[in-house]
Every structure is written in structure tokens, then in C-alpha cells.
C-alpha positions, 0 to 999 in steps of 0.5 A: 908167506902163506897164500891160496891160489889158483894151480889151474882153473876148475881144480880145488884151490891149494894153499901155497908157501910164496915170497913177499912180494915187494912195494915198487914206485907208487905202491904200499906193502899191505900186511893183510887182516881180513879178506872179503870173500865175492861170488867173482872168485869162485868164478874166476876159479871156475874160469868163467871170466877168462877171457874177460880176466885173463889170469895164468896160472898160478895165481893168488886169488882174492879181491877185498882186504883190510890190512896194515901198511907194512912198508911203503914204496918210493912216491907214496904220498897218502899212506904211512907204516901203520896206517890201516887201510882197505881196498879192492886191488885192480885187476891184474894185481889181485892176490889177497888171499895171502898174508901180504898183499902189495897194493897200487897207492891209488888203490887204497884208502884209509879204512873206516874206523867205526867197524871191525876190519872184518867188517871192512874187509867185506866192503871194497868189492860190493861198495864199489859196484853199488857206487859205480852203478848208482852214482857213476853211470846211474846218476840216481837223484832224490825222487827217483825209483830204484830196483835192486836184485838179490837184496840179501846179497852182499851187493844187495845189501850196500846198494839197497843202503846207497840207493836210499841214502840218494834219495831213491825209492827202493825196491829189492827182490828177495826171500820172504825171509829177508823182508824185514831185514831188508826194509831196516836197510831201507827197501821200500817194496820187497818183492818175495822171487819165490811166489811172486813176479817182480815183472808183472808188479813193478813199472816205471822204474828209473834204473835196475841193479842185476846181479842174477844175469840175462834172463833177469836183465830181460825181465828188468827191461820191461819194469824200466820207464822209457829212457831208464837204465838197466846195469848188469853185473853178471852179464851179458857184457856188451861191445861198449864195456869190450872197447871199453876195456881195451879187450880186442876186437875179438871179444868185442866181436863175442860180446856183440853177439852175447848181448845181441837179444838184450841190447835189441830188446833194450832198443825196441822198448827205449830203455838202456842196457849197460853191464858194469865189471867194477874197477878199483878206486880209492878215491870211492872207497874214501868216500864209501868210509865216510858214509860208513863211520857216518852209519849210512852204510852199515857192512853186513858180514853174516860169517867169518872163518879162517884162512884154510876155511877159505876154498870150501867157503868159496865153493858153498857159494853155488849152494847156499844163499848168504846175507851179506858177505863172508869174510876171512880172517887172517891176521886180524888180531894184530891190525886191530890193535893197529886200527885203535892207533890210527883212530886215535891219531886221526881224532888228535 
């Protein structure tokens, strides 16, 4: 089959031919439709994370799919040839850049049946971390006041849907461009990066959601009320997520030091710093469907293109801001007809 990898790090990607991989105890054989495309694949690339993701070259990259079962391995329970589905793979077992995927059961979830699959294709990643972020360690309630950065962004965009569906009041920073688009998705204030500054207009916040990294983070401190929260998504990790993790005393040690200044900033103002690397899940992306085929959530997908479009795509990433997410098509057309077969028998 057909698949794009990573034949050394900081090297363009390659489209390489590879074997089907085979479903084992507890996994399912996804024929992949779509692939969402995310920032933290051009920084795996890149090797960025190396040391958080130690990956070896070769390697399949990709982390959303949607897609249709194709075979399903022993003690699989909830999914059957047929059934479309979505996920984001766990780490370690990445690779949906490819024709064919296998996918830890646990992993899976139907997926929603109200969007195309290039639509949900783009959802797993994003979805999860504004779920992990808002609901898991954030544990937003109605009433409360929520920043979230990059708005337009394809994190932005779900957790700026998710904050308000909790019930939150919500801010984003973003291009006076995506003002309106961002207050139909629910944003109360939207706070134009270019001329103005979130840090001198915003104060008393219960959580911010950064996604722009350690200057951001240190900004966003500042705009939290005494015993608010600050996630970061890209950095700086912390020894908590490090032992967290299971990373080693090493790169606890690495992290302490990354995070120092913000963590004794954090500590000097009575806020919280905490970073966030989402983990696969399938139980949150069930849940994540329903608010989807319910139209709380409605998945932003500002381009899609072919599987060979995929490396340059990527790489336009550091260049040019995106609404939403980018997603590829790969073999689409036939888990379409797939999906109308599912809905049907789900409505049955």
C-alpha cells in the first residue's frame, strides 16, 4: 500500500509502497478515507518532539483518520467490517498517512454521521485536546471565563464551540478578519493580536487555552484570577507531564528546567500552569460525535487535497495561517457510500 513517512527527520517526506499491516488482539484494520492534517506533524517532522516522541526512522506519519473497518482482530467487541469510524491513533501507533491504518480498539469511535468524512477526518486530534483541556483538567462550569488562543485555529475553533457549550464566557485572540467568523462559533470578545493586547484588556479569567507557546503562557498568567489555570499545548512541558508520562528522570530533569520561569511566575501570582500532550481516547470522541450530530460542534475544514498534496501541505503550515483544519482525501468516495450504510443501520 501506498503511505508517507518520515525517512529522517528535517528531510522532505517520501511516499513509500509498505505491507498492510495486520489487526492483532483488541485491534481493527481501518481502510483510511480521509486524514486530518495538525501542526504536530510538521513538528514531528521537524523532530521537534523527539525526545518527547521518540519515533525511528521510518516512519508513517499522521495522526486523524476517518475510515472503514476492513477487518477486525480477536476480542474486538464494538466494531464491525463496515462500520465507519474515526480516531486519533495513540502515540506509538501513528501512521494514518497511509492507505491502511490498524487502530487500537480502545482507540475508535463511530464516527459522526451528520458530516462528510473529511469533515470528521479533521476532528480527533483538535477535539480531544479542547476536550482534555476544557472538561478533563479545566473542569469548566457555566458561569466561568474562558480565553482561548488562535481561535481560527483548528484547536481554536472546536474549544472556542466546547467552552460555550459548557457554559463559559469566551474570549479568543485572533485576526480582525476572523472576528465575525469566530462570534458565530460563539466567542464573546475577540481581541485582534495585530493591534491590540490581550494582557492589558482581559483580567479574571478562570482558565486560558494556549496553543502559541512560552511567551504567550506568560502573558496568559497574568489574565488568570488568583487560582485560575493556564494549559499550554505547545509548551513548556513540565516535570509533572514528564513523570506523568513515564519519560525518565532525564527529561523530568529537562523539563524542570524548560518550564522553570513560568512555573515560579505561575507560583508567585497564585495561578496554575499545566501543559497538555492529548492522548488518544475513544470513549471522548463518542462523546465528541454526539455534540457534532447534535450541531454543538460543527468541524471546520478550510481545504482538503490529495494524498501527494499532503508534504507540501504540511510544510505551508509555518507560512500561512489556516481557518480550521486541512485535511486529505485518500480513499473517500468509497467510505462514503459506507457511511450512508452505517447511518442507515444505526436509524434501523
Amino acid at each position: 500500500m501506498k503511505a508517507i513517512a518520515v525517512s529522517h527527520y528535517k528531510q522532505p517526506l517520501e511516499v513509500i509502497d509498505t505491507p498492510v499491516p495486520q489487526p492483532g488482539a483488541g485491534e481493527v484494520l481501518v481502510e483510511v478515507a480521509a486524514a486530518g492534517l495538525n501542526q504536530l506533524d510538521e513538528k514531528i517532522r521537524l523532530g521537534e518532539f523527539r525526545r518527547i516522541l521518540p519515533y525511528r526512522a521510518p516512519f508513517v506519519l499522521g495522526h486523524d483518520l476517518a475510515g472503514t473497518v476492513v477487518e477486525v482482530g480477536p476480542r474486538v467487541t464494538s466494531f464491525s467490517v463496515g462500520d465507519v469510524v474515526y480516531s486519533r491513533p495513540r502515540d506509538g501507533a501513528i501512521g494514518t498517512f497511509a492507505e491502511r491504518v490498524v487502530v487500537a480498539e480502545s482507540d475508535l469511535a463511530l464516527a459522526p454521521r451528520s458530516v462528510s468524512v473529511e469533515a470528521a477526518a479533521g476532528l480527533p486530534l483538535v477535539a480531544l485536546t479542547a476536550w482534555q483541556a476544557l472538561v478533563e483538567m479545566g473542569k469548566v462550569r457555566p458561569g466561568q471565563r474562558v480565553l482561548i488562543h488562535a481561535g481560527a485555529g483548528g484547536v481554536g475553533t472546536i474549544a472556542i464551540q466546547l467552552a460555550k457549550h459548557l457554559g463559559a464566557t469566551v474570549a479568543t485572540t485572533a485576526s480582525a478578519s476572523n472576528a465575525e467568523f469566530l462570534r458565530s462559533l460563539g466567542a464573546d470578545v475577540v481581541i485582534d493580536y495585530r493591534t491590540r493586547d490581550f494582557e492589558q484588556e482581559l483580567s479574571g479569567y478562570d482558565l486560558v487555552l494556549d496553543s502559541l507557546g512560552v511567551k504567550s503562557v506568560m502573558k496568559s498568567l497574568h489574565v488568570v484570577r488568583p487560582g485560575g489555570i493556564v494549559i499550554g499545548i505547545s509548551g513548556p512541558p513540565t516535570p509533572a507531564f514528564a513523570k506523568a508520562a513515564g519519560l525518565g528522570k532525564i527529561l523530568e530533569l529537562a523539563t524542570r528546567a524548560l518550564s522553570s520561569s513560568v512555573r515560579r511566575a505561575a507560583k508567585k501570582l497564585g495561578v496554575s500552569y499545566e501543559f497538555l500532550l492529548m492522548r488518544a481516547n475513544g470513549d471522548q470522541l463518542k462523546s465528541i460525535a454526539a455534540l457534532v450530530d447534535d450541531g454543538t460542534i460543527r468541524p471546520i475544514v478550510s481545504k482538503t487535497v490529495d494524498f501527494d498534496e499532503i508534504p507540501a501541505a504540511l510544510e505551508a503550515f509555518g507560512s500561512a495561517s489556516t481557518r480550521g483544519k486541512v485535511v486529505a482525501r485518500i480513499g473517500a468516495t468509497r467510505t462514503a457510500a459506507a457511511q450512508r450504510s452505517t447511518s442507515t443501520r444505526r436509524s434501523s
